[in-house]
C-alpha positions in Angstrom: -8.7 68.8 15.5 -9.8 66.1 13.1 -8.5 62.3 12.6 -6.9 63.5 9.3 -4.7 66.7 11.0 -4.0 64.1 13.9 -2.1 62.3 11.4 -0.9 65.6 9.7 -2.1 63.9 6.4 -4.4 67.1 5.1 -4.3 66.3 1.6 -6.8 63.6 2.1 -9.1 66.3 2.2 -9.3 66.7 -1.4 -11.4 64.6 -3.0 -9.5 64.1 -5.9 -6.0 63.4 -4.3 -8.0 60.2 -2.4 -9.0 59.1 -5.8 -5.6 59.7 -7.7 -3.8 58.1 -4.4 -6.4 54.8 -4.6 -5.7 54.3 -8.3 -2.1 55.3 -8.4 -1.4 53.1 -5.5 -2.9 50.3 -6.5 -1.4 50.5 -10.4 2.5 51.5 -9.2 1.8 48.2 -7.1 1.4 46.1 -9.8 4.1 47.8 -12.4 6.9 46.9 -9.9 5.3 43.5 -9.6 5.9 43.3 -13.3 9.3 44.6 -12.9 10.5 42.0 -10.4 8.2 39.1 -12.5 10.4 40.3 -15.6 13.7 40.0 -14.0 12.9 36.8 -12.7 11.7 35.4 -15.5 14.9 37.0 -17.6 17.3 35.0 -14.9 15.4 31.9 -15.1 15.3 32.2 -18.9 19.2 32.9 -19.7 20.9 32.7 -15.8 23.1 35.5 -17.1 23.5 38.7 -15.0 24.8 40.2 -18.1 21.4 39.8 -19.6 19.9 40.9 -16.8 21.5 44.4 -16.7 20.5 44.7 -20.5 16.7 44.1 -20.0 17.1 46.7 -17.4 18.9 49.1 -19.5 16.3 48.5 -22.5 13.5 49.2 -20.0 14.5 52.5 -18.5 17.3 54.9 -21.1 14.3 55.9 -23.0 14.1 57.9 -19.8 17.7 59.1 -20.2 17.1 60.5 -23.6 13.3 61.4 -23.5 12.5 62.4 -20.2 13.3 66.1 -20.8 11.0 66.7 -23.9 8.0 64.8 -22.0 8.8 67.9 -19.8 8.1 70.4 -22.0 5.2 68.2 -23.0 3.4 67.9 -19.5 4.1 71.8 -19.5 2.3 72.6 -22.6 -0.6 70.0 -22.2 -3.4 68.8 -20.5 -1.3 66.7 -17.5 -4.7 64.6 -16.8 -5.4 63.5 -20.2 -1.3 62.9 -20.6 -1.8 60.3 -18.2 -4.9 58.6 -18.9 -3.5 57.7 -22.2 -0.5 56.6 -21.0 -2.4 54.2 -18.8 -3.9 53.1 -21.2 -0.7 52.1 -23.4 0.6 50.6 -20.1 -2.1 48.7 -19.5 -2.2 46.8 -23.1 1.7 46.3 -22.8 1.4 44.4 -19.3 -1.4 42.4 -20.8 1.0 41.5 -24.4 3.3 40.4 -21.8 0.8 38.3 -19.9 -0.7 36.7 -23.1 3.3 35.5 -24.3 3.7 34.3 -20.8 0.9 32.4 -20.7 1.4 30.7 -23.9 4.9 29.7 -23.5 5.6 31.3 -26.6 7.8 34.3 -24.9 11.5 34.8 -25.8 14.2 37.1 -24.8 13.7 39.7 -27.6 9.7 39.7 -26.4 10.7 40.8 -23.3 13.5 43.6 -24.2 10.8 44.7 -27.1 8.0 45.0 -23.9 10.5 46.6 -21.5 11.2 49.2 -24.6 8.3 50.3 -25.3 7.1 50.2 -21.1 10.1 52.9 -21.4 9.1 55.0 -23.9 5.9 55.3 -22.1 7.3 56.3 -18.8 9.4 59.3 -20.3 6.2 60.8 -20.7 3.9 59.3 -17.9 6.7 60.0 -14.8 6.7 64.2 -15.4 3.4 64.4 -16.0 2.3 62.2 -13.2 4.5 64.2 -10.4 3.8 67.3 -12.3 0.2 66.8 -11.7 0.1 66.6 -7.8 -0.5 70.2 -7.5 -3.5 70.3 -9.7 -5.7 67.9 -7.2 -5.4 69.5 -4.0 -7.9 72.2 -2.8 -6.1 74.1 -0.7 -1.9 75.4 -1.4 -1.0 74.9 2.3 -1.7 71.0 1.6 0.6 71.1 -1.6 3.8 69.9 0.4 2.0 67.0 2.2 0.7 65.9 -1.1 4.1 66.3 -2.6 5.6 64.3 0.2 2.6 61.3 -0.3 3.1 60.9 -3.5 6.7 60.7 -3.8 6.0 58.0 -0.7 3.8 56.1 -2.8 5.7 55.6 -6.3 8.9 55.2 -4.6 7.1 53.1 -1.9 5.5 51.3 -4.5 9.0 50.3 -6.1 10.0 48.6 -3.2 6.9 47.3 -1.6 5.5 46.0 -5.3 8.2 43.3 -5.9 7.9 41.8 -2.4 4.0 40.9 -3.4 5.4 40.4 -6.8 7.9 37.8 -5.4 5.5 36.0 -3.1 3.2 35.2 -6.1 5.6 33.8 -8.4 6.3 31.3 -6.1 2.8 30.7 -5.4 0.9 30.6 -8.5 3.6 31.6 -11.3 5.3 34.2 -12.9 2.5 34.7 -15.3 0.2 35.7 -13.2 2.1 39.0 -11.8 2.0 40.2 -15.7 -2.0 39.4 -15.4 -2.4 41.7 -12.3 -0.1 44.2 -13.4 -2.5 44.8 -16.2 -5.4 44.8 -14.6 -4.4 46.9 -11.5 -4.4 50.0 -14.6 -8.1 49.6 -14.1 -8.0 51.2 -10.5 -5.7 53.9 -11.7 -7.9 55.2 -15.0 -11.2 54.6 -13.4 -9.8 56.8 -10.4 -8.7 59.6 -12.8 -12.4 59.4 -15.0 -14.0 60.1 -11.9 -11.6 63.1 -11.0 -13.4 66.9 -11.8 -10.7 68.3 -12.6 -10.1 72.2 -13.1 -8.1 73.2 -16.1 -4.9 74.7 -15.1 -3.4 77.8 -16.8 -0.3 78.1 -17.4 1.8 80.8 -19.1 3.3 79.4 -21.9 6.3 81.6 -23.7 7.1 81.1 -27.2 10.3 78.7 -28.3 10.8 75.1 -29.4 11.3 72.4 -27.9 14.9 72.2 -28.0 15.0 75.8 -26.3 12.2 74.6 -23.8 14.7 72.1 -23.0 17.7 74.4 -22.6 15.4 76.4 -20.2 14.9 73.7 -17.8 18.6 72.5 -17.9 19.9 76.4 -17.3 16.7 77.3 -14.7 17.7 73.8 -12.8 21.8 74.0 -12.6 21.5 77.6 -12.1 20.8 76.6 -8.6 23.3 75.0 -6.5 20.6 73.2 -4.2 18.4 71.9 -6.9 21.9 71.3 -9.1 23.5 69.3 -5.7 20.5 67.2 -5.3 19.9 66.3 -8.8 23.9 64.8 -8.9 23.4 63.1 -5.9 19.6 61.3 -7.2 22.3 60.6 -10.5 24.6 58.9 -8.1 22.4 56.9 -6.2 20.3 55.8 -8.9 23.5 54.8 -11.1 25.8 52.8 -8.2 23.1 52.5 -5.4 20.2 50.5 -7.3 21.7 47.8 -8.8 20.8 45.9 -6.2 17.1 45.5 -7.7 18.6 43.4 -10.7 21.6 41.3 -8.6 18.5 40.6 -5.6 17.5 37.2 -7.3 21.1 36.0 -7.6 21.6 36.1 -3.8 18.0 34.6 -3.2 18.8 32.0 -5.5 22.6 31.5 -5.2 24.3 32.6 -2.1 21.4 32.0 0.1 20.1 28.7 -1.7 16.4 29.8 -1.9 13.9 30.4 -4.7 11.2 33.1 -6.2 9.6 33.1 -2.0 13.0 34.0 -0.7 13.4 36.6 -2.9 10.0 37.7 -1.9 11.1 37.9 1.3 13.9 39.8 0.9 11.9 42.3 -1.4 9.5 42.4 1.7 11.9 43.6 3.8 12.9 46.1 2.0 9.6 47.2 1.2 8.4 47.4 5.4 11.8 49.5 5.1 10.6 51.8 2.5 7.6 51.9 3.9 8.8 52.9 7.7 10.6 56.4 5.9 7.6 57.2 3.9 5.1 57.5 6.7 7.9 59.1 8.2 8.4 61.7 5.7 4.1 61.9 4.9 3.8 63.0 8.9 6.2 65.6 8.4 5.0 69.3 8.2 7.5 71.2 6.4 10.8 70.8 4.4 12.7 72.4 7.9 15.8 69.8 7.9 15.1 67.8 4.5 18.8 68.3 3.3 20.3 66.6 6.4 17.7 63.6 5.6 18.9 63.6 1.9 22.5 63.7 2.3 22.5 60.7 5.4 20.4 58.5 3.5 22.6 57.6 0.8 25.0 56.3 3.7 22.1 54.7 5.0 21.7 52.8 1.7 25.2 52.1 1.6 26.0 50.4 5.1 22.8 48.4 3.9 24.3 47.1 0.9 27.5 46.1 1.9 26.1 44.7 5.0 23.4 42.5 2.6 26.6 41.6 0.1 28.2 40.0 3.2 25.5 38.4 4.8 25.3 34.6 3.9 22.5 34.2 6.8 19.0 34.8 5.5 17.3 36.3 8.5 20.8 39.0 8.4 19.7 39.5 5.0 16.2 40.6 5.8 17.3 42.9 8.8 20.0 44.7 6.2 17.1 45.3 3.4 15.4 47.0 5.9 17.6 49.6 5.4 18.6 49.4 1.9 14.2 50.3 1.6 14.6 52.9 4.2 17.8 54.9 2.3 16.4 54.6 -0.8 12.8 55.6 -0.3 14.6 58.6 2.1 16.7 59.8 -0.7 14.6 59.7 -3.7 11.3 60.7 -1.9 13.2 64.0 0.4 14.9 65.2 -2.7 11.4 65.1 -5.1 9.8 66.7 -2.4 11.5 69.3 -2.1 12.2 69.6 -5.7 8.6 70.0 -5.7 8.4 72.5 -2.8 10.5 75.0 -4.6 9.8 75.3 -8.5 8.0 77.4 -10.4 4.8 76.2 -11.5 5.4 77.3 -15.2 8.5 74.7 -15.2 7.6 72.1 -13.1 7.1 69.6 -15.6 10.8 70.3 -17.0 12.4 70.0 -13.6 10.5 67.1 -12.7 11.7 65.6 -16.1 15.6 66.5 -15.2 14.3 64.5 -11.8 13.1 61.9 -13.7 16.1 61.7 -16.2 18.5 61.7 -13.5 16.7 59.0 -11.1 14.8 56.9 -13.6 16.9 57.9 -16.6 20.0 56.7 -15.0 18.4 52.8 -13.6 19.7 51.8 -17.3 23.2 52.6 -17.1 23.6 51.6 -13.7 21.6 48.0 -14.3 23.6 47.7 -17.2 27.2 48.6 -14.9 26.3 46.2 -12.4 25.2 43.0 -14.9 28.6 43.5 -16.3 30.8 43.9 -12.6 28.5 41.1 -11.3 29.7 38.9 -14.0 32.9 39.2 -13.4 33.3 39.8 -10.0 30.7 38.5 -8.8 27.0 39.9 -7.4 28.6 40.3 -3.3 31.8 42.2 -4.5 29.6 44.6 -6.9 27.6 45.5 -4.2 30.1 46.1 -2.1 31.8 48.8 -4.3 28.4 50.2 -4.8 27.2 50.9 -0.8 31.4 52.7 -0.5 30.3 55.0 -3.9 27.1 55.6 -2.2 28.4 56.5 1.1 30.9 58.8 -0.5 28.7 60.9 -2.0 26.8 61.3 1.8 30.1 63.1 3.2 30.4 65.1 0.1 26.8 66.1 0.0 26.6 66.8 3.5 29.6 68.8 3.5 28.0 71.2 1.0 25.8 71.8 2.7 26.1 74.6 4.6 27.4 76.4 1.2 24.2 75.6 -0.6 21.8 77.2 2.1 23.7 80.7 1.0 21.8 81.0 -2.2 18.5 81.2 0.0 18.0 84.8 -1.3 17.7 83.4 -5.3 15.0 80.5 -4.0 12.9 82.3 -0.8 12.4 78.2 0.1 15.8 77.5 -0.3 16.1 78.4 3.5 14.3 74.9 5.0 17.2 72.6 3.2 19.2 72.9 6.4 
């Protein structure tokens, strides 16, 4: 048995998963950089947590409305040269952002322009970069480890980028996160240029995109699994995220601390995130994945209102250890075994109703919570937001034995228990 099966990590044997999981690690790094450098730098420009919650709504609801016909896309086209253009439009916005910094020239409607257009990118980069897992490893008995890697490593990156993120602006300067951030895309398109890369056929049937669409809403609710665990990613991504947008009024505010405690606080969620995704990259099947993504949402929401309590920094760090760990548990379980179960010839579309109900519904949550924390403050928001979340834990869990009944329709459908 070699090092890699020690560690039950086999998609490391294919050469190009190492490369796509060097560049892709190092790129998602610096985009949540930039997202945590962009919030900042919104609070420090305005100190509203209204206008917070719109920079965040502007950045992501192109992925509400978009999301599903970058499905269809990514099912039609090439997914590798899909995302080495997208890259590239990524990598010249960070930079824009960089150069206005830099300048002292940026304004509020720069940034909302920036964060509109980073969205309108991601409706089409997120399905096709999920979408093409599949196509880079050698071997189909090492599709669910690399499934279960790389849902670790963009949802790891969202948690563990803003804690570097957070530890450079106090450093060195805001700027300077939009600068990497850019130039972390290097890693990422170099990685997929060096890939060999076999086309992949698929069987494409005849419609537009507007019935391509309808297919992947009707072949995804048809199923009460992959219809249970797409309500509950919209739940937790509307009410249980908010935090990522209300995080530098507590560093700032409540606990009296700057940019470096609010890198500190981002760290600790990160090591928390990053504790459940070697967790779930050891695992070897999807056996007992449901029960992980029903308890995590009441993981995530003991951690919140624990956090919106705390007035005691080193409490605060120990409960964003497991606001990292519920999040990273629930978003990465459920696209795994989204993944697991899907037929290739709709992947893209079901990883776009993924996308649209995790990414696509950041927006309208980050919007929610700039409004609530405005009036009620940032500690009672979060408060109502770790109940909601741990509300929708009993309900999911108690379907659960109801949605493992429909095992004959999905063969998989069996390992959600």
């Amino acid at each position: 048995m070699n090092y890699q099966k020690q560690l039950q990590l086999p998609a490391f044997r294919s050469r190009n998963y190492r490369l796509f999981f060097v560049g892709q690690g190092i790129s998602l790094i610096g985009t949540w950089m930039t997202q945590l450098a962009t919030v900042w730098l919104v609070y420090g420009l305005t100190h509203s947590a209204l206008m917070l919650g719109l920079v965040g709504f502007t950045s992501q609801i192109p992925n509400f409305f978009l999301a599903p016909f970058g499905g269809v896309f990514v099912d039609r086209f090439s997914r590798y040269r899909t995302l080495i253009a997208t890259q590239i439009l990524a990598m010249i916005q960070s930079l824009a952002l960089a150069v206005l910094v830099f300048t002292g020239v940026v304004q509020i409607w720069h940034i909302i322009a920036l964060s509109l257009l980073q969205g309108f990118i991601n409706a089409l980069d997120a399905p096709a970069r999920q979408a093409f897992v599949p196509e880079l490893v050698e071997r189909r008995d090492d599709l669910a480890n690399a499934i279960a890697i790389n849902s670790t490593m963009i949802n790891g990156a969202r948690l563990i980028g803003p804690a570097i993120g957070g530890l450079l602006i106090a450093q060195i300067g805001v700027a300077y996160c939009f600068l990497v951030d850019g130039l972390s895309y290097i890693a990422v398109i170099g990685g997929l240029l060096a890939m060999n890369v076999k086309p992949l056929k698929i069987s494409i049937t005849p419609g537009n995109p507007l019935q391509k669409v309808a297919e992947g809403f009707v072949y995804a609710f048809s199923f009460p699994p992959i219809r249970a665990i797409l309500l509950l990613s919209t739940l937790v991504s509307l009410i249980g995220l908010q935090n990522t947008i209300l995080v530098p009024i507590f560093a700032e505010t409540i606990l009296e601390g700057g940019a470096e405690t609010l890198g500190f606080l981002m760290a600790a969620s990160g090591l928390g995130a990053l504790s459940g995704g070697i967790y779930l990259a050891t695992r070897s099947s999807i056996v007992g994945i449901g029960k992980l993504i029903a308890i995590a949402p009441a993981i995530l929401g003991v951690g919140l209102i624990a956090f919106a309590v705390s007035r005691y920094l080193p409490l605060s760090l120990f409960t964003m250890l497991f606001v990292g760990l519920g999040t990273i548990l629930q978003i990465a379980a459920s696209n795994t075994f989204l993944q697991t179960i899907v037929d290739e010839d709709k992947r893209g579309r079901l990883m776009s109703l993924y996308t649209m109900s995790f990414l696509g519904m950041i927006p309208v949550g980050n919007l929610l919570g700039g409004w609530l924390a405005s009036h009620i403050g940032a500690p009672n928001t979060l408060i109502i937001d770790g109940i909601v979340c741990i509300i929708g834990s009993v309900i999911f869990y108690r379907q659960l034995p109801g949605l493992t009944t429909v095992r004959s329709l999905i063969p998989t459908c069996k390992s959600i228990k």
